[in-house]
FIKOLZA-1660 file (N, C-alpha, C; in steps of 0.1 Angstrom, whole numbers, plus 5000, padded with zeros to 4 digits):
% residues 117
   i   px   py   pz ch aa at
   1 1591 0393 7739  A  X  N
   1 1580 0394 7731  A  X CA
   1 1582 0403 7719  A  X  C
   2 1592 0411 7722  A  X  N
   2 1595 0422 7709  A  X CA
   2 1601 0418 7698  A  X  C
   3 1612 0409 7704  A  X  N
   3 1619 0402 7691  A  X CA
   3 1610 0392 7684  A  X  C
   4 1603 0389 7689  A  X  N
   4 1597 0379 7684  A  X CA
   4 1586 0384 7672  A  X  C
   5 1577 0395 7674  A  X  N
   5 1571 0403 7669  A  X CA
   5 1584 0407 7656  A  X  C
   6 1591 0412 7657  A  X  N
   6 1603 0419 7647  A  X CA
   6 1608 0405 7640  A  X  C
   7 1611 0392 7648  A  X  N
   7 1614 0383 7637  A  X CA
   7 1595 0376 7627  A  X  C
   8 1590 0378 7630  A  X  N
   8 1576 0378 7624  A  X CA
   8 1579 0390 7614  A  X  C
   9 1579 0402 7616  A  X  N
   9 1579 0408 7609  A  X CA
   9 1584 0410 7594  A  X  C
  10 1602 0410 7601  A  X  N
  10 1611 0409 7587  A  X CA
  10 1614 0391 7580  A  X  C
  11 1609 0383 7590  A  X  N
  11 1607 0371 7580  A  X CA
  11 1594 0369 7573  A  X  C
  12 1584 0377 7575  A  X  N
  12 1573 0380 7568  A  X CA
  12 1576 0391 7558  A  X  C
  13 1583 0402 7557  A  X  N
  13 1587 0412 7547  A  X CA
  13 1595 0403 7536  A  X  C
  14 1603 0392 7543  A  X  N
  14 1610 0388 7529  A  X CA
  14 1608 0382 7524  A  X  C
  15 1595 0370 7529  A  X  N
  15 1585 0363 7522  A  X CA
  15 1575 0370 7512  A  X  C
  16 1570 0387 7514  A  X  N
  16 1564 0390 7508  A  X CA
  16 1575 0396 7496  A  X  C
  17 1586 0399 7496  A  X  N
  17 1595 0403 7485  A  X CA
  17 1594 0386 7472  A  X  C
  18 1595 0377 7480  A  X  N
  18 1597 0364 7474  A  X CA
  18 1584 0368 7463  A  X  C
  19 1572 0369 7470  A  X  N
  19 1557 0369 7462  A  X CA
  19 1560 0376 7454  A  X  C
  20 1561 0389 7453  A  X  N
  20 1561 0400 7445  A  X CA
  20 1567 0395 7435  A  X  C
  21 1580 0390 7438  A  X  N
  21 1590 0381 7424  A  X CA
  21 1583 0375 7417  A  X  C
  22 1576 0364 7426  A  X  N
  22 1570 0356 7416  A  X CA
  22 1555 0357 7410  A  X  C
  23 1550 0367 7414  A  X  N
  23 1537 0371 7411  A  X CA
  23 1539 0390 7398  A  X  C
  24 1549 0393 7403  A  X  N
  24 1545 0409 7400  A  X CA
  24 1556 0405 7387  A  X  C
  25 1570 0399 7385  A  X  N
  25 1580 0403 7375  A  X CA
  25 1578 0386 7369  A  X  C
  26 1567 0377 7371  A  X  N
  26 1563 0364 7367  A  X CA
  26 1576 0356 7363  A  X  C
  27 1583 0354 7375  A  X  N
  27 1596 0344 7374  A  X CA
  27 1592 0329 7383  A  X  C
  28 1600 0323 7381  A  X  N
  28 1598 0307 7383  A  X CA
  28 1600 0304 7393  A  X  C
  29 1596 0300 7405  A  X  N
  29 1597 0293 7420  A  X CA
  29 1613 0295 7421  A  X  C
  30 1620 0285 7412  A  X  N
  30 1632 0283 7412  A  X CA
  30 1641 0301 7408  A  X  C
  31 1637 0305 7396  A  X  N
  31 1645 0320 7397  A  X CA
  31 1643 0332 7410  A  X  C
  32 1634 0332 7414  A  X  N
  32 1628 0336 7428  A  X CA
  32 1637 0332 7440  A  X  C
  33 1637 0318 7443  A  X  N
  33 1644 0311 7448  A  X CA
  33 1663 0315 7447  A  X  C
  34 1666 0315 7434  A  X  N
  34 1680 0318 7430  A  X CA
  34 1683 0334 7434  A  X  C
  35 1674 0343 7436  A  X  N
  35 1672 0356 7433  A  X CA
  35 1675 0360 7444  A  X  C
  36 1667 0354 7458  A  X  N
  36 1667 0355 7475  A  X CA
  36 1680 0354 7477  A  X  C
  37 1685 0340 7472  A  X  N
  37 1695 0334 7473  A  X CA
  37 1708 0346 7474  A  X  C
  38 1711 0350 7461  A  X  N
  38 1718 0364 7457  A  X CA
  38 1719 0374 7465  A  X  C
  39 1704 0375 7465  A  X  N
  39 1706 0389 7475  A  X CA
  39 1711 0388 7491  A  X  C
  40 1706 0377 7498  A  X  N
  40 1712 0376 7506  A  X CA
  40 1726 0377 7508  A  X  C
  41 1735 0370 7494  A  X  N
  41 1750 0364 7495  A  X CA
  41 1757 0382 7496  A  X  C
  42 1751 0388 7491  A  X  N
  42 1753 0405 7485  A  X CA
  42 1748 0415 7496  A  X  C
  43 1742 0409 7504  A  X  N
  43 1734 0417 7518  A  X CA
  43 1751 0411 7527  A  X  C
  44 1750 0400 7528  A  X  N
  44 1763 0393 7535  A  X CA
  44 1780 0398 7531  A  X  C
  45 1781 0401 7521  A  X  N
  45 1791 0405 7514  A  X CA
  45 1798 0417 7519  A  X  C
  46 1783 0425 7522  A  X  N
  46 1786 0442 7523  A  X CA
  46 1785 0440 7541  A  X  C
  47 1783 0431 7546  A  X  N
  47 1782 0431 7557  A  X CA
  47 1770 0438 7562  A  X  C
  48 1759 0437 7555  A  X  N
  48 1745 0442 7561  A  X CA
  48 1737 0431 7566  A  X  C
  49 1736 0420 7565  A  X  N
  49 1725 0410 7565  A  X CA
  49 1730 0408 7581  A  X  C
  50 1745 0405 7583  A  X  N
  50 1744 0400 7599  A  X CA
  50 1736 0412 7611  A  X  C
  51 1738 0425 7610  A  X  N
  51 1730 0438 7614  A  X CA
  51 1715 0432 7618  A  X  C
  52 1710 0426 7605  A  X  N
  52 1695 0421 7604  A  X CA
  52 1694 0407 7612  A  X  C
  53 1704 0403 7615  A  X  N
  53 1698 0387 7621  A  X CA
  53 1702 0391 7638  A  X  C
  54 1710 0401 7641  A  X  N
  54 1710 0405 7653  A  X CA
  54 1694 0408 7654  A  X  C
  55 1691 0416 7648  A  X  N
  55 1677 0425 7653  A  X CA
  55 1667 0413 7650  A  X  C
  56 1668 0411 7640  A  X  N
  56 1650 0398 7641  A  X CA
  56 1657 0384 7639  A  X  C
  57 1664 0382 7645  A  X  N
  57 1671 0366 7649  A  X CA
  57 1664 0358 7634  A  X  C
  58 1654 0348 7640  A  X  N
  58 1651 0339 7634  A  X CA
  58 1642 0342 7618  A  X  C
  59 1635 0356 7623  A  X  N
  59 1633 0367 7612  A  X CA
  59 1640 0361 7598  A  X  C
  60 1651 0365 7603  A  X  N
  60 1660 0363 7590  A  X CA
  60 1669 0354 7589  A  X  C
  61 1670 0346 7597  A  X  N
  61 1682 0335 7595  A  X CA
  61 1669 0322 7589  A  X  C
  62 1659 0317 7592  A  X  N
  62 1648 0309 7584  A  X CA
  62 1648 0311 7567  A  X  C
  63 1644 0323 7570  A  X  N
  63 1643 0325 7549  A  X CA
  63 1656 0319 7543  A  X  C
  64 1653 0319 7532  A  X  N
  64 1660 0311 7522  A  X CA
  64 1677 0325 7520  A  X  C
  65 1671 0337 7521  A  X  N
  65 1680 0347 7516  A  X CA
  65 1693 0346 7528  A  X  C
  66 1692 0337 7540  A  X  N
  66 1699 0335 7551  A  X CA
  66 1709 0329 7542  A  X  C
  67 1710 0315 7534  A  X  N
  67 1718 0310 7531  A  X CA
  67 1727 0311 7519  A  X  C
  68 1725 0324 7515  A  X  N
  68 1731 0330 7505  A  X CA
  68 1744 0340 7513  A  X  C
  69 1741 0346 7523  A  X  N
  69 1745 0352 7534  A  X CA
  69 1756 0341 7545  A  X  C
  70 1747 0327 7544  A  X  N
  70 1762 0315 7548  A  X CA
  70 1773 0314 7542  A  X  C
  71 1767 0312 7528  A  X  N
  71 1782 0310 7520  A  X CA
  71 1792 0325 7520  A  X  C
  72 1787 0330 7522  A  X  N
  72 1797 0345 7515  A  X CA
  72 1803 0343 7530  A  X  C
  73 1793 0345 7541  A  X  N
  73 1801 0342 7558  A  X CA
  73 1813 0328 7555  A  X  C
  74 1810 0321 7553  A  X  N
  74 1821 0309 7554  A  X CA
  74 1832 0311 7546  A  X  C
  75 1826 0316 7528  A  X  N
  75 1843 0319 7526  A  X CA
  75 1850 0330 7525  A  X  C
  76 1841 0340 7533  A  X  N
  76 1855 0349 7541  A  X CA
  76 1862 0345 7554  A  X  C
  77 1852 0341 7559  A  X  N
  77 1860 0334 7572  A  X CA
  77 1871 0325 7566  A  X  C
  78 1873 0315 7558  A  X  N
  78 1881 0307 7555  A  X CA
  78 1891 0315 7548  A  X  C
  79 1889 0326 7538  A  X  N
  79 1898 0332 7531  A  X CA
  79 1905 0337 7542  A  X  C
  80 1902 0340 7553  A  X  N
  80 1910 0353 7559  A  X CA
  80 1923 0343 7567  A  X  C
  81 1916 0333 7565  A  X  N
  81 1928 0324 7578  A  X CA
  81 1935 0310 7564  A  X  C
  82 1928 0307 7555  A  X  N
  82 1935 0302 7545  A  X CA
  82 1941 0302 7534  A  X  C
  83 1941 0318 7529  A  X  N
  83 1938 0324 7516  A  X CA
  83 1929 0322 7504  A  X  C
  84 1930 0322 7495  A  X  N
  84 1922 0321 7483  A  X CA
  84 1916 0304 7484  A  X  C
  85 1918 0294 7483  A  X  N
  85 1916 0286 7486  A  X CA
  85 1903 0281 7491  A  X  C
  86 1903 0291 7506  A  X  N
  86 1893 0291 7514  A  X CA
  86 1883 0297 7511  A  X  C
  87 1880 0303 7499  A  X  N
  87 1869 0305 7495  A  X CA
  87 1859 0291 7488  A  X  C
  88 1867 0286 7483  A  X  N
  88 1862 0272 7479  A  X CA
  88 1858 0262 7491  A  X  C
  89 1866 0261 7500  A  X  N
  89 1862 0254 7510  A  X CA
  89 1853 0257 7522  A  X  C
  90 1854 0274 7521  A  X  N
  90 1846 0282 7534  A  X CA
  90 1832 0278 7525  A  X  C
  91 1830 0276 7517  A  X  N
  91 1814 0280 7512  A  X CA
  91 1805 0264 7520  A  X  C
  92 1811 0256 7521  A  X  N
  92 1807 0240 7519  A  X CA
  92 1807 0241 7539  A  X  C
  93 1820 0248 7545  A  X  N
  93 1823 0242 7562  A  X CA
  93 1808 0249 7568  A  X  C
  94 1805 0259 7564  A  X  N
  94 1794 0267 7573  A  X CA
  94 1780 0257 7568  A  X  C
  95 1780 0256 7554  A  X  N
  95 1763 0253 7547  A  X CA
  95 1765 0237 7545  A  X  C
  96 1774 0230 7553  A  X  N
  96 1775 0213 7544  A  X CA
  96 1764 0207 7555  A  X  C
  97 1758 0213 7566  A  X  N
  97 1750 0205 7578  A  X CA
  97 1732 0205 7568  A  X  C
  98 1731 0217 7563  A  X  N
  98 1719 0219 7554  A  X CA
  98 1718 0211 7541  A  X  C
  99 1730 0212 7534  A  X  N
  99 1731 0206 7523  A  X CA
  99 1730 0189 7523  A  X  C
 100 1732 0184 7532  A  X  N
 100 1731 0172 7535  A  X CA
 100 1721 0169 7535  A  X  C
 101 1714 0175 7547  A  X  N
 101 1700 0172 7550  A  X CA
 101 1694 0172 7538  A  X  C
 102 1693 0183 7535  A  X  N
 102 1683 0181 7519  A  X CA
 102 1688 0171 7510  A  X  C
 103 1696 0163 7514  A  X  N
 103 1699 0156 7501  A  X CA
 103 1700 0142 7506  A  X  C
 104 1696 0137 7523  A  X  N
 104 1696 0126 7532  A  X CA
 104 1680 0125 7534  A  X  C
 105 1673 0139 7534  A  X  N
 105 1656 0134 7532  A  X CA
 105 1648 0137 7525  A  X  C
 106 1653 0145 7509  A  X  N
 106 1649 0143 7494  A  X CA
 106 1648 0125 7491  A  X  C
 107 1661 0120 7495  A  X  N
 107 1658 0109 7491  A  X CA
 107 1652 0098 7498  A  X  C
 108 1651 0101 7511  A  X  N
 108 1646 0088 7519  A  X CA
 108 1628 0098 7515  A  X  C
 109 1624 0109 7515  A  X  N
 109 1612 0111 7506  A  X CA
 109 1611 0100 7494  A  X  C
 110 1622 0102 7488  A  X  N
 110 1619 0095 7473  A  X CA
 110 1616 0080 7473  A  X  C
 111 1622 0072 7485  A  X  N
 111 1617 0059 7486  A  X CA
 111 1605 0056 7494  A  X  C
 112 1600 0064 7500  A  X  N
 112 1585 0066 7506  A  X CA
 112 1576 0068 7498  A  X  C
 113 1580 0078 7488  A  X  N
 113 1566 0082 7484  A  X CA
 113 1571 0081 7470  A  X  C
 114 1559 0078 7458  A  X  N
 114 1564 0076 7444  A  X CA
 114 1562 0089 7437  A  X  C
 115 1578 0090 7433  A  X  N
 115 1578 0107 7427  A  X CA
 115 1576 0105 7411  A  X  C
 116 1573 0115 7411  A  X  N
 116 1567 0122 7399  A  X CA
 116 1581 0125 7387  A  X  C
 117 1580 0120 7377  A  X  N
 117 1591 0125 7364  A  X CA
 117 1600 0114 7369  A  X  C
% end
């Protein structure tokens, strides 16, 4: 019950960081978006963000700042066993199961429903 409470919590803390962005410093869904993105890749970098998904699990692996935190995880993993290289390829082996999806039911969206532009 505790963790559960604590993943509510800090996936609720970084939903309200997202608001503030886009409400307090008036940036665009998408720069907001790009912004989580970063900081997570830079929380991951320094090796702080995995600390955080031990303690509120789903807390923080859900938000969007999780997958900024994948890529940087995948191409060090790959750098360390493939060299330089594997930074190009580590970004895609951890995040290609997500990136798909969004891009396997963006479009089966797009033939269901009539999009807009």
């Amino acid at each position: 019950m505790e963790k559960l409470l604590w993943a509510f919590i800090i996936g609720g803390l970084i939903c309200v960081i997202g608001q503030l962005l886009l409400d307090g410093l008036k940036l665009t869904p998408a720069h907001t978006t790009c912004t989580l993105v970063v900081a997570g890749a830079i929380l991951g970098g320094f090796g702080l963000y995995e600390p955080l998904v031990k303690f509120a699990g789903a807390g923080a692996t859900v938000p969007i700042s999780s997958f900024g935190n994948s890529l940087v995880k995948g191409a060090l993993q790959e750098y360390e066993s493939t060299g330089p290289i594997g930074v190009l390829t580590g970004i895609f082996q951890i995040t290609s199961g997500g990136i798909s999806s969004a891009i396997i039911f963006g479009f089966i969206g797009a033939l269901i429903f009539k999009p807009k532009g």
